[in-house]
C-alpha positions in Angstrom: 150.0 -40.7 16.0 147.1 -39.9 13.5 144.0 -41.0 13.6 142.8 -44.3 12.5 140.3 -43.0 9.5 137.8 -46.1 10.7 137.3 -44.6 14.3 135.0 -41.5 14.4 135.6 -38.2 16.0 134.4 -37.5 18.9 132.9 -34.5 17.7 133.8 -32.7 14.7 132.1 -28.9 13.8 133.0 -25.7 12.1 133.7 -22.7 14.4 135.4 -19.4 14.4 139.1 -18.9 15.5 140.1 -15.4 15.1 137.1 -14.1 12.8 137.7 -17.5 10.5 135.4 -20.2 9.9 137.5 -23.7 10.1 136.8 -27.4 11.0 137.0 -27.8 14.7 138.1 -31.6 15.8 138.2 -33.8 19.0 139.3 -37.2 18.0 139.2 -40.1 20.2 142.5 -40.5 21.4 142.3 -37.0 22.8 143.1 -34.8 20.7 142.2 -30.8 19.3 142.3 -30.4 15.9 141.7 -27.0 13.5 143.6 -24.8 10.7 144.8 -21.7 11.8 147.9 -20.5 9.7 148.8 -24.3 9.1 147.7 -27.3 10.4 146.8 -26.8 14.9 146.5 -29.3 17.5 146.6 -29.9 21.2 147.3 -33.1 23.3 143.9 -33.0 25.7 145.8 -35.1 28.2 149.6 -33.6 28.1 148.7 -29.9 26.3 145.3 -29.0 28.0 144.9 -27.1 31.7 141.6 -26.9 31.4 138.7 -25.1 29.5 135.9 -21.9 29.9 132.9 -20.5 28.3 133.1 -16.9 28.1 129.5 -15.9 26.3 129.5 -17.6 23.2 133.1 -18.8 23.1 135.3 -21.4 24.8 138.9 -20.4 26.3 141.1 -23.5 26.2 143.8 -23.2 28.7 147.1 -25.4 27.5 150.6 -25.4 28.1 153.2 -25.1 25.3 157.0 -24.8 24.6 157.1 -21.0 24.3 156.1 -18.3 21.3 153.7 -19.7 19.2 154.8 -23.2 18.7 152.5 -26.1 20.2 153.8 -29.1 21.5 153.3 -31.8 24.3 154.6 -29.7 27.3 156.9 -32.0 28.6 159.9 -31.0 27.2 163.2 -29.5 28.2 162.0 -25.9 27.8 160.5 -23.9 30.2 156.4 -24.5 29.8 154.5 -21.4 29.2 150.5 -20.8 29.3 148.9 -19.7 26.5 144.8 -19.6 26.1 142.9 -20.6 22.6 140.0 -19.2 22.1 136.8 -21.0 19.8 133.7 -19.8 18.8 131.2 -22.3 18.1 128.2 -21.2 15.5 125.1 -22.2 17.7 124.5 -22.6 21.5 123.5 -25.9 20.5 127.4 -26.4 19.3 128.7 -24.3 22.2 126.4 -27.4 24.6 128.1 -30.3 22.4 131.6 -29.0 22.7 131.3 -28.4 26.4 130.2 -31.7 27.7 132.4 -33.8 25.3 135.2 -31.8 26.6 134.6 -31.9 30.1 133.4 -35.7 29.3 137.3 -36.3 27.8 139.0 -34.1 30.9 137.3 -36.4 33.3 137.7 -39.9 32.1 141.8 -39.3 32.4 140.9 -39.0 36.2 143.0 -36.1 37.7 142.6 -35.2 40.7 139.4 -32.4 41.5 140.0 -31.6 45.1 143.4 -30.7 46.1 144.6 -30.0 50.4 147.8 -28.3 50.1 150.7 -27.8 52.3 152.9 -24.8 52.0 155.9 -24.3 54.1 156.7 -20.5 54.2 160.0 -21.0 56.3 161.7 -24.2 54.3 164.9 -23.4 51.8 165.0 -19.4 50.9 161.5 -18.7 52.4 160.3 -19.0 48.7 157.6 -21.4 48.8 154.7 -19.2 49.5 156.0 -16.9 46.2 155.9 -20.2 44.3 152.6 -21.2 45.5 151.1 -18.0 44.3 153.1 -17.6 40.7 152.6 -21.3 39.8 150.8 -23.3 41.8 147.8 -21.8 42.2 147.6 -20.4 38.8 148.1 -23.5 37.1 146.0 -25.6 39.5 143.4 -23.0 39.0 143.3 -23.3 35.5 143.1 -27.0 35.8 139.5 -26.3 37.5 141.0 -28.3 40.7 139.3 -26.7 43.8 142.5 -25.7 46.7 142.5 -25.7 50.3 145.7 -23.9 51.7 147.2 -24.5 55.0 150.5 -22.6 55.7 152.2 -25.1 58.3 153.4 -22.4 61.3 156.1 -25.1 63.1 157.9 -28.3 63.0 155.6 -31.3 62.7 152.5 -29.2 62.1 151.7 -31.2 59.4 152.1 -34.3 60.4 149.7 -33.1 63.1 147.2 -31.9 60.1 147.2 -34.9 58.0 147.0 -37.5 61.3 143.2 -35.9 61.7 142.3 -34.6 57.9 139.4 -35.8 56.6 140.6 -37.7 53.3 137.1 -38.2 51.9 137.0 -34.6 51.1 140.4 -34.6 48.8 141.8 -36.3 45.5 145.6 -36.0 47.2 148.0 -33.8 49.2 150.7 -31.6 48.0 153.5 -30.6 49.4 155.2 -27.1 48.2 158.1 -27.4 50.3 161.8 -29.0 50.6 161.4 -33.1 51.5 160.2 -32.4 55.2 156.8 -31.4 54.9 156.5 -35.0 52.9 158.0 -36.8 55.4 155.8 -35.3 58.3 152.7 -35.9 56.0 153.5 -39.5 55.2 154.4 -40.0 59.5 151.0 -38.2 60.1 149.0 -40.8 57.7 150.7 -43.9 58.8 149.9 -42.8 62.9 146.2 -42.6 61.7 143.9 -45.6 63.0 142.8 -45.8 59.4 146.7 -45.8 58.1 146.0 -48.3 55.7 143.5 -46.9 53.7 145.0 -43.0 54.4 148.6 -44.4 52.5 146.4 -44.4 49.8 146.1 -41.2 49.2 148.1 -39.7 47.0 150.9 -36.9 47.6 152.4 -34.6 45.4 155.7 -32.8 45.9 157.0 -28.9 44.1 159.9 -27.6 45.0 160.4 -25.1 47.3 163.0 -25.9 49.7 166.5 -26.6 50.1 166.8 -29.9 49.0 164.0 -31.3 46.7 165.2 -34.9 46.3 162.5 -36.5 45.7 160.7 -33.2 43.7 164.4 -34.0 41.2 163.5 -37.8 41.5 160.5 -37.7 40.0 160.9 -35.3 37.5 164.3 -36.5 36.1 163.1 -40.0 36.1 161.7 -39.1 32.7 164.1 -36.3 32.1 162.4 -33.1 32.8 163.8 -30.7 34.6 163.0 -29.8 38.6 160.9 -26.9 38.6 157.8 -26.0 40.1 155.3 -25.7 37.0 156.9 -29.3 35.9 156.2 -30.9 39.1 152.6 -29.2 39.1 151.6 -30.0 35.7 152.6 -33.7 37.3 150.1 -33.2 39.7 147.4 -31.8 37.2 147.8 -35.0 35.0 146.8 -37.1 38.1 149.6 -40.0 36.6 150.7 -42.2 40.0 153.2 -44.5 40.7 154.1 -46.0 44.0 156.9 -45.4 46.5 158.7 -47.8 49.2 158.3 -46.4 52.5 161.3 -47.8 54.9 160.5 -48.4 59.0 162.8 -47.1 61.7 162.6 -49.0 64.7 164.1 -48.8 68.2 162.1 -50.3 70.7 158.7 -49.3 70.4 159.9 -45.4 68.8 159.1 -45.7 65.2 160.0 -43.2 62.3 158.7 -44.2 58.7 161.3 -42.5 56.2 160.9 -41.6 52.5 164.3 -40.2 51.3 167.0 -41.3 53.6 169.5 -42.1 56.5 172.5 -41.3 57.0 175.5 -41.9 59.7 179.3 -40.7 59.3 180.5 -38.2 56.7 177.4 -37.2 55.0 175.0 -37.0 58.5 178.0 -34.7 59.9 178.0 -32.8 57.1 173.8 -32.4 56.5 173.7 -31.4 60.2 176.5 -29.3 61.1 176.2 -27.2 58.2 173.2 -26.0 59.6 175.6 -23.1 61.5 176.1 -21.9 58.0 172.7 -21.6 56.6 173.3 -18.1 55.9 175.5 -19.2 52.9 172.7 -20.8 51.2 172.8 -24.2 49.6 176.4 -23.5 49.4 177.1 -24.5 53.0 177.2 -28.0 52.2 180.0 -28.1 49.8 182.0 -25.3 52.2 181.2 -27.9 54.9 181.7 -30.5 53.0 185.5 -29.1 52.3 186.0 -29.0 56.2 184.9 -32.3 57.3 187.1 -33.8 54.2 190.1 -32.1 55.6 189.5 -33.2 59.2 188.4 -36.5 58.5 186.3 -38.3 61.2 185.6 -42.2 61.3 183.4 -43.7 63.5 183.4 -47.2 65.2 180.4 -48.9 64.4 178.7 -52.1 63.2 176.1 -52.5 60.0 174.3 -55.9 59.5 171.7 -56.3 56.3 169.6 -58.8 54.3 171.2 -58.4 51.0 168.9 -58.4 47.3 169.8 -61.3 45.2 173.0 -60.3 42.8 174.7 -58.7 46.5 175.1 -62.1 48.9 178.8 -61.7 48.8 179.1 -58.8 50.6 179.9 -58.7 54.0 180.0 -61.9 56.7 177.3 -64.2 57.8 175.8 -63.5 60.8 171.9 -64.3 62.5 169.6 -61.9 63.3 169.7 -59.7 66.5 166.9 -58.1 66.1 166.0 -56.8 70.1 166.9 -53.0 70.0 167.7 -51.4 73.2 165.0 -49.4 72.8 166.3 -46.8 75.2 164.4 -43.1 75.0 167.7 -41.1 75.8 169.3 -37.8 74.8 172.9 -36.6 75.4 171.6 -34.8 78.6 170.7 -37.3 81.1 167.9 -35.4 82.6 165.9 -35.0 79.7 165.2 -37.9 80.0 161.8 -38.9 79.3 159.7 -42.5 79.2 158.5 -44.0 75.7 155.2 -43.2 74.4 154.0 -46.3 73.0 151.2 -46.1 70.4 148.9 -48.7 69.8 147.3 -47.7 66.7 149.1 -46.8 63.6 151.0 -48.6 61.1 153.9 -51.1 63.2 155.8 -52.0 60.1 155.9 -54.6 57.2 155.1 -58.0 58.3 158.4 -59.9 57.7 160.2 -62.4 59.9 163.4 -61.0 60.3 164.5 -64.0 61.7 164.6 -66.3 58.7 166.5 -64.1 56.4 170.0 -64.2 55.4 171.9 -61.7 56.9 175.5 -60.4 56.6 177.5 -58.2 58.7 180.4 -55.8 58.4 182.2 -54.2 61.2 183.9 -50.6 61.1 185.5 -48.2 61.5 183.5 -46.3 59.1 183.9 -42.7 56.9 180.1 -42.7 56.0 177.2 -45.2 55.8 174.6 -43.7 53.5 170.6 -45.6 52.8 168.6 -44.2 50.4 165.4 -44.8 48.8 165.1 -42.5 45.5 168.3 -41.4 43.3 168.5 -37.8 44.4 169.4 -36.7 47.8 168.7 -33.2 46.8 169.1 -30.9 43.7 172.8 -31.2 43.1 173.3 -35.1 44.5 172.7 -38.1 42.7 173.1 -40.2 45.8 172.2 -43.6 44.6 171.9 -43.7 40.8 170.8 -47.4 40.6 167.8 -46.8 43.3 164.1 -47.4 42.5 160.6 -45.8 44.0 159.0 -49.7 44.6 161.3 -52.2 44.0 161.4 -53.1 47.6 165.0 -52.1 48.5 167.2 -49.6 49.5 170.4 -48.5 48.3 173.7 -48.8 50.5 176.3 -46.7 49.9 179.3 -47.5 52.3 182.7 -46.0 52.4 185.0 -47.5 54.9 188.6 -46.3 54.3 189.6 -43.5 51.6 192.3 -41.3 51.0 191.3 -37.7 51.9 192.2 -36.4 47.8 190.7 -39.6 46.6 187.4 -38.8 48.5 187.4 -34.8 47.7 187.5 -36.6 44.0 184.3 -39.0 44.7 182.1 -36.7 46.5 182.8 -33.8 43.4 181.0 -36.7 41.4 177.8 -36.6 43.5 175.7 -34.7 41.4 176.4 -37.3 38.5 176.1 -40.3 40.6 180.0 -41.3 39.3 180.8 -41.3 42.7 179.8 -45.0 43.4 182.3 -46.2 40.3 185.1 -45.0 42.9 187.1 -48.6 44.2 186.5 -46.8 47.7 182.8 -47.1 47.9 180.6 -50.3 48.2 177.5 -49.7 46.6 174.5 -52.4 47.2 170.7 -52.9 48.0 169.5 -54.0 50.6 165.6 -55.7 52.4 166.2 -55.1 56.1 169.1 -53.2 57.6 170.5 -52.9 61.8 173.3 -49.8 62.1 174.8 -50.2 65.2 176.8 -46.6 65.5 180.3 -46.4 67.8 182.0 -42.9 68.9 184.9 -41.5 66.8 187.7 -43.8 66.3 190.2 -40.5 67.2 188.1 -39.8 70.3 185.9 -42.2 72.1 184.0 -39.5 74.0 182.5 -38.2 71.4 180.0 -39.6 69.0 177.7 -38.9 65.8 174.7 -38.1 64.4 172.2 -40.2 63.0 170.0 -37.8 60.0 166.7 -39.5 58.7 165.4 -37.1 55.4 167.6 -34.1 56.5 166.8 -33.8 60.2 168.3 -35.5 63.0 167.0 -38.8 64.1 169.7 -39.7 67.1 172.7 -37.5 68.6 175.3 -38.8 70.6 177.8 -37.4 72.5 180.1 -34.4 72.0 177.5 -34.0 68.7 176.8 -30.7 67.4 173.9 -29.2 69.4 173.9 -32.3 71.4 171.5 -30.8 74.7 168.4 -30.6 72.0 166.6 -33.9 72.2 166.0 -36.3 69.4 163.7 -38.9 68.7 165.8 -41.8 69.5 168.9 -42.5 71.2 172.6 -42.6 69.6 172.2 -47.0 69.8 171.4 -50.0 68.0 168.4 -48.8 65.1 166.4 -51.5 62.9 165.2 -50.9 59.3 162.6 -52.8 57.3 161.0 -51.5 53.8 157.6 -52.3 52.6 157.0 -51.9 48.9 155.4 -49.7 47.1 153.4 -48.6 50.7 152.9 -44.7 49.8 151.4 -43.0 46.8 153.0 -40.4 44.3 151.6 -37.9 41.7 154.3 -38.3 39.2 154.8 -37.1 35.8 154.0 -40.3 33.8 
């Protein structure tokens, strides 16, 4: 948009761009004009990194398409950094341009102060080259100040962010797969101060195996999922907010971000795991396997539907007293709950007063998720939303083994919830009551909460390793918009 001729520049002097004298302009809604070759300019707020004086000059540092063409840097092609280079004609000039600049850079309030989280072992052990060859970089250029912390184990930083002190950071980012997210958002909510830590915001890049919610985010607005999109996201300092969902089982609580899964997709998540040397391609070799031995599970799911869904399912009232039992496949590992009495406990709802309906199995696969993309390649719940309050159900009950090697070959377009097999719905407050396998009642499943393993029952794959809960009766609330994204607008 040009600018209105009754609103003044900002400032507006003559300087030198390649041994050229030319008109120099920063208008008020942000943006760099000059004539080089043809008419120049950069977006401040989309183009612009950040800015340096080297002697007399000032080295902008922007983002465009590619070549020589400028552009807002949100775009399908690959962003590439590129450096221009003005030469006020006083000190006095060089002093103007400087503060009006920094001035402009600061009232769009990105963040200054950055505490990031790489994970060196998550996906193809990639993260750490990614860190180096674009996050730093950029962020660097930005001017935003980094303190690095390689996590060395599982949970390591939810152990970090449960004791950081926030006052010394703008946000947390994540260069990892969705797991390092999840521990940081456990390790803010366990934090006496959880309420005003959820605050904080958290950005995610891509560097695992999965990268659901890195995709969500990005394609939201139709960019493509790749580190130097997702940390030009970050730069911009641009928020929204995201629903955080509550796991309860008697005083054990999990807060999830992406996902749970039971059935099908759990088995498939998990088990795969004895493949990992295949790569990403595991899942769909898995995937293949589990299809052609087809497992369904005995079960029960009750939920408090969103207006529009009410005819789903039976009435029934609210159970909501979990067993609460601490308990792994191997009786004597046994081990008493830890309760916690600090921390977040949950959204304050009254379960009991809610309309709730039921529906009994057997089941093929009962999938919850809170953001469209389960990973990369899987469009898991197209219709889902960061705060809207819900999350998406995506239930299959009975299908055909062709008809459901069909529907799951439409995940990564999201067609697969069109197929007459699957009930797609949202959902407020969810119970999943998980059975054994209807074909063999000693064994039983495996309950996945953002691609680890929340309960294993019997006969499970790996099932001696303890989990966090037991293979019984879980509860699920959501509270809206609880948790804080960097996102890209």
């Amino acid at each position: 948009m040009d600018q209105p001729e009754n609103l003044p520049p900002i400032v507006s002097e003559r300087v030198l761009v390649n041994g050229n004298i030319t008109l120099l302009t920063l208008t008020s809604d942000g943006r760099l004009r000059w004539t080089e070759r043809g008419q120049r300019s950069l977006t401040v707020e989309k183009d612009v990194l950040g800015f340096a004086t080297e002697g007399p000059k000032i080295r902008i540092r922007a983002v465009v398409e590619g070549g020589d063409r400028l552009c807002f840097f949100w775009s399908s092609a690959a962003p590439v950094r590129k450096d221009f280079v003005f030469q006020p004609l006083s000190e006095d000039s060089l002093t103007l341009w400087c503060q009006k600049l920094r001035e402009f850079i600061d009232s769009l309030g990105r963040p200054k102060r950055l505490f990031v989280f790489v994970n060196p072992f998550g996906g193809k052990n990639s993260a750490s080259k990614i860190f180096v060859d674009h996050v730093k970089l950029l962020l660097e250029d930005a001017d935003i100040q980094i303190t690095l912390q390689e996590t060395q184990y599982q949970l390591h930083a939810k152990e970090v962010a449960n004791s950081l002190d926030l006052s010394k950071y703008d946000g947390i980012v994540c260069v990892s797969g969705d797991g390092i997210l999840v521990e940081v958002v456990n390790g803010l909510l366990g934090r006496e101060d959880w309420d005003a830590a959820i605050k904080m915001p958290i950005g995610v890049v891509p560097a695992g195996t999965g990268n659901g919610m890195a995709k969500s985010l990005l394609d939201s607005v139709g960019y493509p999922c790749t580190a130097p999109n997702a940390v030009l996201a970050i730069i911009r300092g641009h928020k929204c907010s995201l629903d955080i969902a509550t796991i309860m089982q008697g005083e054990t609580k999990f807060f999830s971000v992406l996902m749970l899964a039971w059935g099908l997709v759990a088995d498939i998540d998990i088990e795969s795991e004895k493949y990992r040397w295949m790569g990403s391609a595991r899942l769909d070799f898995y995937a293949l396997q589990r299809i052609l031995h087809l497992r369904q599970y005995n079960g029960r799911i009750s939920f408090v539907p969103a207006p529009g869904f009410e005819a789903n399912g039976e009435a029934t009232h609210y159970q909501g007293k979990s067993t609460g039992k601490q308990t792994s496949c191997s009786p004597s590992e046994e081990e008493p709950v830890k309760v916690r009495h600090y921390g977040y406990q949950g959204p304050n709802i009254d379960l009991g007063n809610l309309d709730w309906r039921t529906i009994n199995g057997p089941f093929v696969s009962i999938w919850l998720h809170n953001v469209p993309w389960g990973t990369e390649d899987t469009m898991a719940a197209p219709d889902a939303k960061f705060s809207d309050g819900y999350l998406d159900l995506i239930l299959i009950r009975d299908c055909p083994q062709l008809s459901l090697l069909s529907l799951m070959s439409e995940l990564n377009h999201g067609n697969h919830v069109k197929s007459p097999y699957v009930m797609y719905l949202k959902v407020k407050a969810f119970i999943l009551e998980p059975g054994p396998q209807t074909e063999d009642p000693t064994k039983e499943g495996i309950i996945d909460s953002d691609g680890e393993v929340l309960a294993r029952g019997k006969g499970t794959y790996k099932c001696d390793q303890k989990a966090p809960m037991a293979y019984d009766k879980l509860q699920i609330t959501v509270d809206q918009g609880l948790a804080t994204l960097f996102s890209p607008i």
